[in-house]
mmCIF file as Biopython writes it, N, C-alpha, C and O atoms, coordinates in Angstrom:
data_model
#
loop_
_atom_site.group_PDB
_atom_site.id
_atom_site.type_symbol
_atom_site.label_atom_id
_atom_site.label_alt_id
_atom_site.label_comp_id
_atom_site.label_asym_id
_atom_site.label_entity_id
_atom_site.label_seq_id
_atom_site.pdbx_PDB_ins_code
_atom_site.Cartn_x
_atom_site.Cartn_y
_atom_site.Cartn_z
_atom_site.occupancy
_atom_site.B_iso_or_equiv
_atom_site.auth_seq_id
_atom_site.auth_asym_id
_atom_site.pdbx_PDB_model_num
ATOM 1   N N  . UNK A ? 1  ? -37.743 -5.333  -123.474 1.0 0.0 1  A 1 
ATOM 2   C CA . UNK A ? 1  ? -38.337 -5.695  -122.211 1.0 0.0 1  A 1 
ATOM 3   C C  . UNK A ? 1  ? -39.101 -4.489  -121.665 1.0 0.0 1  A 1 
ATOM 4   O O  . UNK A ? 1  ? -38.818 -3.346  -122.025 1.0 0.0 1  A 1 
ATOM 5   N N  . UNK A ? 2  ? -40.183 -4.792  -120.690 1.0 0.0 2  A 1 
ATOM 6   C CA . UNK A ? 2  ? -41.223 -3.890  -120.712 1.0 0.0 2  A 1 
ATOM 7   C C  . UNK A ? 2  ? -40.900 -3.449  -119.302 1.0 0.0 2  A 1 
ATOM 8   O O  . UNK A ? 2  ? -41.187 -4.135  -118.321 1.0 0.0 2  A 1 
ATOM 9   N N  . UNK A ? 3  ? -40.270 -2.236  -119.238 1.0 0.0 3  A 1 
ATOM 10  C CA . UNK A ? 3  ? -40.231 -1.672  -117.555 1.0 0.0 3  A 1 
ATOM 11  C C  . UNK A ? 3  ? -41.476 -1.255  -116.487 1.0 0.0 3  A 1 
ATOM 12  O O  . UNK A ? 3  ? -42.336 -0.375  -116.526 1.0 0.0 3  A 1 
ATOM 13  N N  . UNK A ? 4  ? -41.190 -2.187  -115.639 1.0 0.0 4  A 1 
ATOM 14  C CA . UNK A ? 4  ? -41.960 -2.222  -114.501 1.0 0.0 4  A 1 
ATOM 15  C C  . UNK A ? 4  ? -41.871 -0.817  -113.721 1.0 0.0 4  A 1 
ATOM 16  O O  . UNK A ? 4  ? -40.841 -0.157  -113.582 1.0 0.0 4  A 1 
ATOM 17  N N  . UNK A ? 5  ? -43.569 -0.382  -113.080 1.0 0.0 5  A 1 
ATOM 18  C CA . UNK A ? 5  ? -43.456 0.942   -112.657 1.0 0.0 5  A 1 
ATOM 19  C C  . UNK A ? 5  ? -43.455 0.738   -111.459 1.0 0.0 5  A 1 
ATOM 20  O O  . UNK A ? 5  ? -44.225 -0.217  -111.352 1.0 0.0 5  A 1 
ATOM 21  N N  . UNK A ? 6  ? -43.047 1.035   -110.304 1.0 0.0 6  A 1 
ATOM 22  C CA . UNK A ? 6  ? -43.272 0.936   -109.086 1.0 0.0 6  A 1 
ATOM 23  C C  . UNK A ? 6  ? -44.482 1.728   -108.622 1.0 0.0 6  A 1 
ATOM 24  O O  . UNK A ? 6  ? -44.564 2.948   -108.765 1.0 0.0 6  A 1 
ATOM 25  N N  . UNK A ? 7  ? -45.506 0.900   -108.007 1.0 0.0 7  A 1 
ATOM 26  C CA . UNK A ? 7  ? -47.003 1.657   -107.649 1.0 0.0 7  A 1 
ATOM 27  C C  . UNK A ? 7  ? -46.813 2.588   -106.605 1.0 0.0 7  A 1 
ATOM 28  O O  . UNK A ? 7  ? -45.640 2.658   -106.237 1.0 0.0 7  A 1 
ATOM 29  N N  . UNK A ? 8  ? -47.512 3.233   -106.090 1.0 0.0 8  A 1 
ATOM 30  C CA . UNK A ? 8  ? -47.820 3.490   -104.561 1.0 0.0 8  A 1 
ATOM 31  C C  . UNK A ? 8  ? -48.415 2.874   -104.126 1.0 0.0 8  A 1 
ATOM 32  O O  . UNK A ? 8  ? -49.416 2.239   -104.459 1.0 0.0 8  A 1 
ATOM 33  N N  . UNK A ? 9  ? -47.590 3.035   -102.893 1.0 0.0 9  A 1 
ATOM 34  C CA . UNK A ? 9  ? -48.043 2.079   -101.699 1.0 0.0 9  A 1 
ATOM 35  C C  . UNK A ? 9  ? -48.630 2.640   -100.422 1.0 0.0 9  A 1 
ATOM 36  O O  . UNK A ? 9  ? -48.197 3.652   -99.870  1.0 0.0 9  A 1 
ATOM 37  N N  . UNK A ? 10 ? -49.482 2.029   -100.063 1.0 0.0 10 A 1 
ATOM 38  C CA . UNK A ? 10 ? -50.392 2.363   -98.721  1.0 0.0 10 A 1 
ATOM 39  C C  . UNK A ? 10 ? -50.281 1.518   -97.600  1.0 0.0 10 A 1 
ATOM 40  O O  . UNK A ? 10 ? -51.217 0.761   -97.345  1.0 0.0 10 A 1 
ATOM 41  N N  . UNK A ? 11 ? -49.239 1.537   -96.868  1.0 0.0 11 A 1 
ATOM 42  C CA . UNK A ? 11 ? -49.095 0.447   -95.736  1.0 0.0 11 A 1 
ATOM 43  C C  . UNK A ? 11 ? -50.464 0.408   -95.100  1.0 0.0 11 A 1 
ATOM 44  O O  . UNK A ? 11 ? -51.137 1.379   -94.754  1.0 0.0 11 A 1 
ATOM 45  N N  . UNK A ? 12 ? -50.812 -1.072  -94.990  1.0 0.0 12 A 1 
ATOM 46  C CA . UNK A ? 12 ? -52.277 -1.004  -94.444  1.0 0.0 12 A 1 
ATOM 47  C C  . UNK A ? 12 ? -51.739 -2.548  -92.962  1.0 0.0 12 A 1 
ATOM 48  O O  . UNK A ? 12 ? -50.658 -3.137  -92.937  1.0 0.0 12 A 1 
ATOM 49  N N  . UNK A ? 13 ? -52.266 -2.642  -92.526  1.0 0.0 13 A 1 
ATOM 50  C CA . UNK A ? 13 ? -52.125 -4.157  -91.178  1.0 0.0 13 A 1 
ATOM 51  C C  . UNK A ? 13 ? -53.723 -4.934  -91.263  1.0 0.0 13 A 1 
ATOM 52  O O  . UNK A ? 13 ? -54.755 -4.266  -91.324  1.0 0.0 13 A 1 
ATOM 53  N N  . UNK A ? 14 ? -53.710 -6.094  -91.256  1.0 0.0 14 A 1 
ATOM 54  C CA . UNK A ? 14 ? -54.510 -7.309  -91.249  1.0 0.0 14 A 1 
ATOM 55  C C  . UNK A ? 14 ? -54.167 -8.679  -90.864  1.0 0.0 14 A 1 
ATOM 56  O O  . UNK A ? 14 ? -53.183 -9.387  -91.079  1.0 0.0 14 A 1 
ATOM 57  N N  . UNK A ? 15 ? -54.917 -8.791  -90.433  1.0 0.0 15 A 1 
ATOM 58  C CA . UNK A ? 15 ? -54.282 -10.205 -89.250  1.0 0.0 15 A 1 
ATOM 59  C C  . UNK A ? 15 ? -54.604 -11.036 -89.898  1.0 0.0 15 A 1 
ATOM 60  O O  . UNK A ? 15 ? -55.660 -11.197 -90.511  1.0 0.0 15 A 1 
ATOM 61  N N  . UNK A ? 16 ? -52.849 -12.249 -89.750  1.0 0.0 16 A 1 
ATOM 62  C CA . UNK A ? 16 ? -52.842 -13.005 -91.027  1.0 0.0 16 A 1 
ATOM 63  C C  . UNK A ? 16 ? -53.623 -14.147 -91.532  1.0 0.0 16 A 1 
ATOM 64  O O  . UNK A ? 16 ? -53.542 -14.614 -92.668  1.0 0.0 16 A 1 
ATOM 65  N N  . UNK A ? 17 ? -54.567 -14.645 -90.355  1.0 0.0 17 A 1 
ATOM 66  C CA . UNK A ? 17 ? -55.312 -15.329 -90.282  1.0 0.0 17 A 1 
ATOM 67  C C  . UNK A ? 17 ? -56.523 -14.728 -91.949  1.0 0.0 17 A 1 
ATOM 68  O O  . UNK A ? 17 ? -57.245 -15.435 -92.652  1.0 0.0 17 A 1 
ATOM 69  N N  . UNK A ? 18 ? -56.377 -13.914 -91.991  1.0 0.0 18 A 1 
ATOM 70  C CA . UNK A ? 18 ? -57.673 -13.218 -92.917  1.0 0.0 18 A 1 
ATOM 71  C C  . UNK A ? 18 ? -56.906 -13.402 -94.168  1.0 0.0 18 A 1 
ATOM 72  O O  . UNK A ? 18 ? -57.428 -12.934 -95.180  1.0 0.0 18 A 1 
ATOM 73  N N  . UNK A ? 19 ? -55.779 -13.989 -94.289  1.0 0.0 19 A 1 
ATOM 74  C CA . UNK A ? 19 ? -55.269 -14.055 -95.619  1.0 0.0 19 A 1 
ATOM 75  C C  . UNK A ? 19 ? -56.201 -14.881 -96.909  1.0 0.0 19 A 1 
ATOM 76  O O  . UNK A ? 19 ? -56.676 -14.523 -97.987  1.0 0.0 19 A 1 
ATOM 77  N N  . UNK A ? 20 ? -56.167 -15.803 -96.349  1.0 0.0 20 A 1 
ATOM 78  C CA . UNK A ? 20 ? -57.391 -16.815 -97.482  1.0 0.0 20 A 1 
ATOM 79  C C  . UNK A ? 20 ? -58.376 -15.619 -97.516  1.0 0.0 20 A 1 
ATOM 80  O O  . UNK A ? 20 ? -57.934 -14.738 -98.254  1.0 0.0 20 A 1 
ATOM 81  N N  . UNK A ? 21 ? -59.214 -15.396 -97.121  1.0 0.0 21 A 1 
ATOM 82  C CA . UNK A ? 21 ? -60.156 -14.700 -97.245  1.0 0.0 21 A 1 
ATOM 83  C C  . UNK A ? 21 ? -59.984 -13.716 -98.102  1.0 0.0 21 A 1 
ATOM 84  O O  . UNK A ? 21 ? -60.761 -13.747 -99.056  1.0 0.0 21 A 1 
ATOM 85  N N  . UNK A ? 22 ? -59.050 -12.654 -98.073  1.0 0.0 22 A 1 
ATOM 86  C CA . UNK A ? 22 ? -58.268 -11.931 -98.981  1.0 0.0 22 A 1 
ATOM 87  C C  . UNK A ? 22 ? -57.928 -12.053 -100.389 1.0 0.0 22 A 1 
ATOM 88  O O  . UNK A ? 22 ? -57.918 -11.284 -101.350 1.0 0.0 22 A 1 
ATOM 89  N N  . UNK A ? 23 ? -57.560 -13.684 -100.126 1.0 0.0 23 A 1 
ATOM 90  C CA . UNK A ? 23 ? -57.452 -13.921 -101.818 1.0 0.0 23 A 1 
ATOM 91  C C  . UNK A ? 23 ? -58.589 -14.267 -102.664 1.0 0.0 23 A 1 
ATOM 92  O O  . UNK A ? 23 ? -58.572 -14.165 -103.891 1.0 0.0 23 A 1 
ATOM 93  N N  . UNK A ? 24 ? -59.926 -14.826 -101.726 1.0 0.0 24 A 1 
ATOM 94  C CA . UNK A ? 24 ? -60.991 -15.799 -102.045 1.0 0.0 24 A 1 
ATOM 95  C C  . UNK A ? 24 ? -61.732 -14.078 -102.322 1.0 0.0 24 A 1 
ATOM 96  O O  . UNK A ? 24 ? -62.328 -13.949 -103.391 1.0 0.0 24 A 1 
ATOM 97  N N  . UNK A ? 25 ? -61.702 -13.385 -101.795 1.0 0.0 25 A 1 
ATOM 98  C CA . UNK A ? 25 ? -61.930 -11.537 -102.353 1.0 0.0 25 A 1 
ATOM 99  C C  . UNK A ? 25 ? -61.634 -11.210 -103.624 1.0 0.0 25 A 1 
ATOM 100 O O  . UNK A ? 25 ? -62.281 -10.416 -104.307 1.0 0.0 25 A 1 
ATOM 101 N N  . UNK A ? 26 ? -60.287 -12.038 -104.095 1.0 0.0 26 A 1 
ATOM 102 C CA . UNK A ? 26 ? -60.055 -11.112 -105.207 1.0 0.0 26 A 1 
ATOM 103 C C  . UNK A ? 26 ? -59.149 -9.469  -104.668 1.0 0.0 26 A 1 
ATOM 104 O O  . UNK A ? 26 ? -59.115 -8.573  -105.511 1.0 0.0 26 A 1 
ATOM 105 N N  . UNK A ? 27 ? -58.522 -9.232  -103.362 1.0 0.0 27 A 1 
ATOM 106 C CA . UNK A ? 27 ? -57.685 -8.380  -102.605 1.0 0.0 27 A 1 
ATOM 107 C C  . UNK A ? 27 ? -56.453 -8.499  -103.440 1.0 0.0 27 A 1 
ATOM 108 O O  . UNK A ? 27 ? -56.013 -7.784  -104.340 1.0 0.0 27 A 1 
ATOM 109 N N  . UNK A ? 28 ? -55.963 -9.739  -102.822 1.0 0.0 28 A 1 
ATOM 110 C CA . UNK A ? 28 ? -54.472 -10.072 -102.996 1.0 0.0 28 A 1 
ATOM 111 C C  . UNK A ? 28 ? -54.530 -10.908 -104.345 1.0 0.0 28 A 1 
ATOM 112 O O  . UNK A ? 28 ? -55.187 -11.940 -104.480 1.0 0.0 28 A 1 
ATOM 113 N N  . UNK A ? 29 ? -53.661 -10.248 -105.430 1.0 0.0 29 A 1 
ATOM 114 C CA . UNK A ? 29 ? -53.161 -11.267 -106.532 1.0 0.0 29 A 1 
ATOM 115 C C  . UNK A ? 29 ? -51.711 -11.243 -106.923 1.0 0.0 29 A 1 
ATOM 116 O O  . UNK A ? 29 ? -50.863 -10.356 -107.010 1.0 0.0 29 A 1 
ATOM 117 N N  . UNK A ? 30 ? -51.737 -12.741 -107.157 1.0 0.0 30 A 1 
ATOM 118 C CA . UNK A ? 30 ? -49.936 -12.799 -107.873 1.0 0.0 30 A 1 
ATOM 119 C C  . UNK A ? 30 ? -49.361 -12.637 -108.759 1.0 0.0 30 A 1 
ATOM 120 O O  . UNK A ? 30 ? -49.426 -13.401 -109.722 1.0 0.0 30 A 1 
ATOM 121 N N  . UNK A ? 31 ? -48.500 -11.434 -108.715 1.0 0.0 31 A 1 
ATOM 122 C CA . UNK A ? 31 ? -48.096 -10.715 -109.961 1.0 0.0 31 A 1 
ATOM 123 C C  . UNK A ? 31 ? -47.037 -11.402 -110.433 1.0 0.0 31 A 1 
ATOM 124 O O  . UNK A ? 31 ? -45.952 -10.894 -110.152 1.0 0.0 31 A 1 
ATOM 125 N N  . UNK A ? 32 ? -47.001 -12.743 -111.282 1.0 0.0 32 A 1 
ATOM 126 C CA . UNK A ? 32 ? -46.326 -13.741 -111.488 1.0 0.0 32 A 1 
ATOM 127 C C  . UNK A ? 32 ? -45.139 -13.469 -112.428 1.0 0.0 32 A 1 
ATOM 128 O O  . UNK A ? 32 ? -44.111 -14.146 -112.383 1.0 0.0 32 A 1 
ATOM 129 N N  . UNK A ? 33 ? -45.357 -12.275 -113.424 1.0 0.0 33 A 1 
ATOM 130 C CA . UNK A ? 33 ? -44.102 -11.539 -114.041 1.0 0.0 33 A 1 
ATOM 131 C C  . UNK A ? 33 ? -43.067 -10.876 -112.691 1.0 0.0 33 A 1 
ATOM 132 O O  . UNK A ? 33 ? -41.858 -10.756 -112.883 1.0 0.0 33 A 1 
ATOM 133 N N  . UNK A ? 34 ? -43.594 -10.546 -111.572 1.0 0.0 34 A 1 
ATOM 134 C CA . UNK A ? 34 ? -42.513 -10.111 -110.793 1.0 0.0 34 A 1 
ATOM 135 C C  . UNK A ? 34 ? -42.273 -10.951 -109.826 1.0 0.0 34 A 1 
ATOM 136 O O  . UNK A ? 34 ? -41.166 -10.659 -109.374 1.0 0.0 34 A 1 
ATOM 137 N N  . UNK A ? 35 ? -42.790 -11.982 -109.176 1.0 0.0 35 A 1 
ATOM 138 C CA . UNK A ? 35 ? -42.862 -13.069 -108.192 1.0 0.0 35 A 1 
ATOM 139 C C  . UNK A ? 35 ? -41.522 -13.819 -108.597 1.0 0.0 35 A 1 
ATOM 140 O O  . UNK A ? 35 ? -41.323 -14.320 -109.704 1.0 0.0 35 A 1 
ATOM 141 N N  . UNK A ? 36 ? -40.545 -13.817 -107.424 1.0 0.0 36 A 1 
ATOM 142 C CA . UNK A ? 36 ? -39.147 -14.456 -107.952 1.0 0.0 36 A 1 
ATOM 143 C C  . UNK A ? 36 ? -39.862 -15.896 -107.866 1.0 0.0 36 A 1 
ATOM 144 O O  . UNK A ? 36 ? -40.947 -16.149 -107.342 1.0 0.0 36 A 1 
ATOM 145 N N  . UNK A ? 37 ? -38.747 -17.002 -108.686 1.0 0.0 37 A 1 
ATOM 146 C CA . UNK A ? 37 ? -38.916 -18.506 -108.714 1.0 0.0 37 A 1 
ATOM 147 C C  . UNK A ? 37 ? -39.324 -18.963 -107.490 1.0 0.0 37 A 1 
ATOM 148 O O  . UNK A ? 37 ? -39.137 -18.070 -106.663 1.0 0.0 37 A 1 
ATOM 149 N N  . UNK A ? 38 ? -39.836 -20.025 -106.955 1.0 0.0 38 A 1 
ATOM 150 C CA . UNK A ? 38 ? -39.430 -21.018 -105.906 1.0 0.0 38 A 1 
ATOM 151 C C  . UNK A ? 38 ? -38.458 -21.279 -105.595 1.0 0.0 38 A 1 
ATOM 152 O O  . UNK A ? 38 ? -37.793 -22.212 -106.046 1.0 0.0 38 A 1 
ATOM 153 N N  . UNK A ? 39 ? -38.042 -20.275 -104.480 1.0 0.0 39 A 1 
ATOM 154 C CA . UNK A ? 39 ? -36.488 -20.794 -104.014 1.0 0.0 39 A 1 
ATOM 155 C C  . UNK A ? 39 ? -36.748 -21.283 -102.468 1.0 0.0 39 A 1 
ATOM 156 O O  . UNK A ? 39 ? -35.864 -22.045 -102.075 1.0 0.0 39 A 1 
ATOM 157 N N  . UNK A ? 40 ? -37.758 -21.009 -101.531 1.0 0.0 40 A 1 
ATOM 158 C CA . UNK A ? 40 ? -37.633 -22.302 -100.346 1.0 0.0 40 A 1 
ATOM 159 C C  . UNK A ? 40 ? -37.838 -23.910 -100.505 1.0 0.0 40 A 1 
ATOM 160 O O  . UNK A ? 40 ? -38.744 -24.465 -101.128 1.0 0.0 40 A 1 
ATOM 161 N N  . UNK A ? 41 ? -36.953 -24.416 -99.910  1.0 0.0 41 A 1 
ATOM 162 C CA . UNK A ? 41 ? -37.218 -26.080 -99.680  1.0 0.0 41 A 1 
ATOM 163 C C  . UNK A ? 41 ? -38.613 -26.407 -98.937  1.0 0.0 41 A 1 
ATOM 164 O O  . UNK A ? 41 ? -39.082 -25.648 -98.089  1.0 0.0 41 A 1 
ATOM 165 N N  . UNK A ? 42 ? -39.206 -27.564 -99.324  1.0 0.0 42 A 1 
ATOM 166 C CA . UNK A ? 42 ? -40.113 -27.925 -98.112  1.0 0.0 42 A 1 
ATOM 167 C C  . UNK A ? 42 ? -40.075 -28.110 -96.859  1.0 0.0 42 A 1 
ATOM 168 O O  . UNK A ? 42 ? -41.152 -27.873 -96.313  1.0 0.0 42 A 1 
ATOM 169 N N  . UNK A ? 43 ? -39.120 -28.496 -96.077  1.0 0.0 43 A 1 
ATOM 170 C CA . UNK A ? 43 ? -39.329 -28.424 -94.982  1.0 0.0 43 A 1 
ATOM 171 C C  . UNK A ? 43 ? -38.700 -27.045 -94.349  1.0 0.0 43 A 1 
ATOM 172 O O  . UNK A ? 43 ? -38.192 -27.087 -93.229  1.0 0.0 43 A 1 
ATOM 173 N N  . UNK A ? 44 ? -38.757 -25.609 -95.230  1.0 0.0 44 A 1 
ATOM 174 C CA . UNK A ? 44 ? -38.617 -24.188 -94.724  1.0 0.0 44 A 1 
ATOM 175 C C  . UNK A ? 44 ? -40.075 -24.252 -94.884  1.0 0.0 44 A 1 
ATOM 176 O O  . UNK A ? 44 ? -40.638 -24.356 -93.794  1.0 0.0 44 A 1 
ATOM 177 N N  . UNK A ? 45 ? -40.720 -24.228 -95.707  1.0 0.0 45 A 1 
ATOM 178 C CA . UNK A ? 45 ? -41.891 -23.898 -95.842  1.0 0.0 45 A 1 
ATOM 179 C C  . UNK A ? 45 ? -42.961 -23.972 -94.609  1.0 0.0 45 A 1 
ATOM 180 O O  . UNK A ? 45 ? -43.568 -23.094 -93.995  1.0 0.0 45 A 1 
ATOM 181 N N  . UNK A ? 46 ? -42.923 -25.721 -94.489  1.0 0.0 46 A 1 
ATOM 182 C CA . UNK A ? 46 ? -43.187 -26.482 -92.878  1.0 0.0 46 A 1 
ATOM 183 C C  . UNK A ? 46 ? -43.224 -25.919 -91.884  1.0 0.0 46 A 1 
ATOM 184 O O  . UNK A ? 46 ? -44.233 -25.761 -91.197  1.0 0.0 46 A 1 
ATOM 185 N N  . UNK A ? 47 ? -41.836 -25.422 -91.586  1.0 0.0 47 A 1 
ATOM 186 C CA . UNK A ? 47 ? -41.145 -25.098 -90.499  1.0 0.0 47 A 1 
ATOM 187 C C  . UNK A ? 47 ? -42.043 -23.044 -90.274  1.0 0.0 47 A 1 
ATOM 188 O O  . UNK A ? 47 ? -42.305 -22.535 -89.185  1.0 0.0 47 A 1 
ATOM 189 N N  . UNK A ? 48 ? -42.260 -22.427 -91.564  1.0 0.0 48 A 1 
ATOM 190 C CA . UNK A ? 48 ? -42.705 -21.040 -91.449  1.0 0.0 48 A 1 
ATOM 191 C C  . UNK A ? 48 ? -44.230 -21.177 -91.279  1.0 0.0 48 A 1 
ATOM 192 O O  . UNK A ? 48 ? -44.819 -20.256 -90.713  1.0 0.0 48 A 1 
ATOM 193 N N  . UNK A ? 49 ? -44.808 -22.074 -91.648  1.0 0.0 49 A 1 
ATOM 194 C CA . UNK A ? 49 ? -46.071 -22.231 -91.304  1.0 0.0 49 A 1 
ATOM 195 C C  . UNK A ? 49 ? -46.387 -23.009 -89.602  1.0 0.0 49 A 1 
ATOM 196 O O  . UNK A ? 49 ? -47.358 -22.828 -88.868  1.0 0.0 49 A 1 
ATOM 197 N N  . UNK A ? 50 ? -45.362 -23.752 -89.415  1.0 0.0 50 A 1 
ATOM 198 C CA . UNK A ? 50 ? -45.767 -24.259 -87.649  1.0 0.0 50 A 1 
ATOM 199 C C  . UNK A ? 50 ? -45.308 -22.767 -87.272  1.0 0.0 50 A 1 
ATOM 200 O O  . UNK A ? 50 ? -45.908 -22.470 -86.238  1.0 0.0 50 A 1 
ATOM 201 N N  . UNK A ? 51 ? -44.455 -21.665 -87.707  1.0 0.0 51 A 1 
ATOM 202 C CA . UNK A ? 51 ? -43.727 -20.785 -86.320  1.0 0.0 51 A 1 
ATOM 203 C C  . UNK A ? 51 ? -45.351 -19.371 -86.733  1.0 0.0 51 A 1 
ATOM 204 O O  . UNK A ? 51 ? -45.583 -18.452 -85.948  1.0 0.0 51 A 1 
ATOM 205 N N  . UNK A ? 52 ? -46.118 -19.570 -87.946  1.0 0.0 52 A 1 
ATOM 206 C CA . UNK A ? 52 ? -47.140 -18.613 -87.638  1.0 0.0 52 A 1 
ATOM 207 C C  . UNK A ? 52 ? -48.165 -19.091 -87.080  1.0 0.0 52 A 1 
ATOM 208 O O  . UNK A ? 52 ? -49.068 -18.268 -86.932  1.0 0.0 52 A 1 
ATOM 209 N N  . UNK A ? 53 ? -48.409 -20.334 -86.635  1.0 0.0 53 A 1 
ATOM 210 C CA . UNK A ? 53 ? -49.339 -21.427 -86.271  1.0 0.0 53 A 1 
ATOM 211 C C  . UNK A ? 53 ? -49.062 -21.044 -84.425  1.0 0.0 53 A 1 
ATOM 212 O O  . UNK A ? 53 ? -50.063 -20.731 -83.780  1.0 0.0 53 A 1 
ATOM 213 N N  . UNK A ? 54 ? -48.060 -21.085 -83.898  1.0 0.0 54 A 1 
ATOM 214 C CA . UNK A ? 54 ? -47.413 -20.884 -82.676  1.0 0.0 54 A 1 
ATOM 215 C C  . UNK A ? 54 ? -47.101 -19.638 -82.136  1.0 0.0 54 A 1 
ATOM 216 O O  . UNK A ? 54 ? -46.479 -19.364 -81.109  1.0 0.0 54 A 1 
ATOM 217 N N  . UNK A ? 55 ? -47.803 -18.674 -83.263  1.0 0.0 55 A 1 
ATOM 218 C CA . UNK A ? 55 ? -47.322 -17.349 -83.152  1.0 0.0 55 A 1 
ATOM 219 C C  . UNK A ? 55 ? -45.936 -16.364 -82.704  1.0 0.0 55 A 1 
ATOM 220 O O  . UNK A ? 55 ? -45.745 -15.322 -82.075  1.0 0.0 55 A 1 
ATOM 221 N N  . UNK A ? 56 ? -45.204 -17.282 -83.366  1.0 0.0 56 A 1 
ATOM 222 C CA . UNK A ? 56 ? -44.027 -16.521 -83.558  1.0 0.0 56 A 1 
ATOM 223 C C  . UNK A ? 56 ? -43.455 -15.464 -84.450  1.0 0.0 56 A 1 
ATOM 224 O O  . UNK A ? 56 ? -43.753 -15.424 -85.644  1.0 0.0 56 A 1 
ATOM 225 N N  . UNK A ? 57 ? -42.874 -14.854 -84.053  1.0 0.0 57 A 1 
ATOM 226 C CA . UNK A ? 57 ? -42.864 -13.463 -85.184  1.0 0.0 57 A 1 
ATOM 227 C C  . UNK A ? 57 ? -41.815 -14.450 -86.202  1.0 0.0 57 A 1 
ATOM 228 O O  . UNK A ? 57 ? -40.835 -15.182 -86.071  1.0 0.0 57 A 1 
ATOM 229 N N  . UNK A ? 58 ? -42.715 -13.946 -87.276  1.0 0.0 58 A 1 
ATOM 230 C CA . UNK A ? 58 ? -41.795 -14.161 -88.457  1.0 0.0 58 A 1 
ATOM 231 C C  . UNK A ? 58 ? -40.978 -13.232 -89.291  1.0 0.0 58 A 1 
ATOM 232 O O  . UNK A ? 58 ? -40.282 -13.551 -90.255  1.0 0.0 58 A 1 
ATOM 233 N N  . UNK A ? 59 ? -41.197 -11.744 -88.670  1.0 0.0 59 A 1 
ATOM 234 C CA . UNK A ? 59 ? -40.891 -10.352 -89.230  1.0 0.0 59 A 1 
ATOM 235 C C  . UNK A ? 59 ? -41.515 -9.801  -90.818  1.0 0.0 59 A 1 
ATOM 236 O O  . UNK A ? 59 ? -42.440 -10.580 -91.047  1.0 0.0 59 A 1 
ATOM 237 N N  . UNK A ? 60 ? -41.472 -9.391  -91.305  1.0 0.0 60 A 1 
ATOM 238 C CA . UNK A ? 60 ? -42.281 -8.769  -92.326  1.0 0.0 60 A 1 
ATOM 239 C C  . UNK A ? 60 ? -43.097 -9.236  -93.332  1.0 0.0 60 A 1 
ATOM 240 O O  . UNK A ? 60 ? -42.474 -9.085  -94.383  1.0 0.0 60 A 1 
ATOM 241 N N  . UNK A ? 61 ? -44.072 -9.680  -93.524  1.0 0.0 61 A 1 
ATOM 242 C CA . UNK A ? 61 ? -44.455 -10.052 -94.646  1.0 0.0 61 A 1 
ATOM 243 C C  . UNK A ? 61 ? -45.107 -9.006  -95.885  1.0 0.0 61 A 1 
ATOM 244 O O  . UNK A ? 61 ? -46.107 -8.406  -95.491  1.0 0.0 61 A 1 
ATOM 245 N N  . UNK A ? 62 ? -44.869 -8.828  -96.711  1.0 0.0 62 A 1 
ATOM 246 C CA . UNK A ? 62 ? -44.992 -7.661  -97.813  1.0 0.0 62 A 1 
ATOM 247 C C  . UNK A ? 62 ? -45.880 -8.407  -98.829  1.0 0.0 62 A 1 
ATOM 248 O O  . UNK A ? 62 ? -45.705 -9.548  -99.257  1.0 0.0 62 A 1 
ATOM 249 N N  . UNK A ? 63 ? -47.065 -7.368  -99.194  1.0 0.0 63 A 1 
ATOM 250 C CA . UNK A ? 63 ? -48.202 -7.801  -100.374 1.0 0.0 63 A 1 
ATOM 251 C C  . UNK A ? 63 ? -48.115 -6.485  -100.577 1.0 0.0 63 A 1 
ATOM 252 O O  . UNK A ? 63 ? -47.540 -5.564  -99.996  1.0 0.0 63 A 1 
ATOM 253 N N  . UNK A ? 64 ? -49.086 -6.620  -101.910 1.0 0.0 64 A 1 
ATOM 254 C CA . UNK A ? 64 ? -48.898 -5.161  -102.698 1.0 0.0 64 A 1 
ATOM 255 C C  . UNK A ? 64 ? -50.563 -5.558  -103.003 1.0 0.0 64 A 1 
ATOM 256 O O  . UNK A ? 64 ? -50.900 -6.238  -103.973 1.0 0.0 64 A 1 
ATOM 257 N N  . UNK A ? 65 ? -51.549 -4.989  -101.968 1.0 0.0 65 A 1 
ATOM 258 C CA . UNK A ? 65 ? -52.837 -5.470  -102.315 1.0 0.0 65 A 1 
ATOM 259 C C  . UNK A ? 65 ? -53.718 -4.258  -103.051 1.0 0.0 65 A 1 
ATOM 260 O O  . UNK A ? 65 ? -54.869 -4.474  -103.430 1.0 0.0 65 A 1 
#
């Protein structure tokens, strides 16, 4: 098995609204060898998208762009 290096990281902030945009860039990609399974249900999913819709803090969201 092929050990994963941990990059450096550059904490950067972007408002999350600019996310599509980000990916439609070519910014953000999914590193699908390290991306754990699908483990939320649909209606968590639902429920995290109405509370950023309503602007509620959802606390951290982490990309490695």
């Amino acid at each position: 098995m092929v050990k994963q290096t941990v990059p450096d990281i550059d904490f950067d902030k972007f408002v999350l609204a600019e996310i599509s945009k980000k990916f439609e860039a070519d910014e953000i990609l999914i590193n699908h060898e390290y991306q754990r399974g699908d483990i939320w249900k649909l209606n968590q999913k639902i429920e995290l998208i109405k509370s950023i819709k309503s602007s509620y803090s959802i606390g951290v969201l982490v990309l490695f762009i």
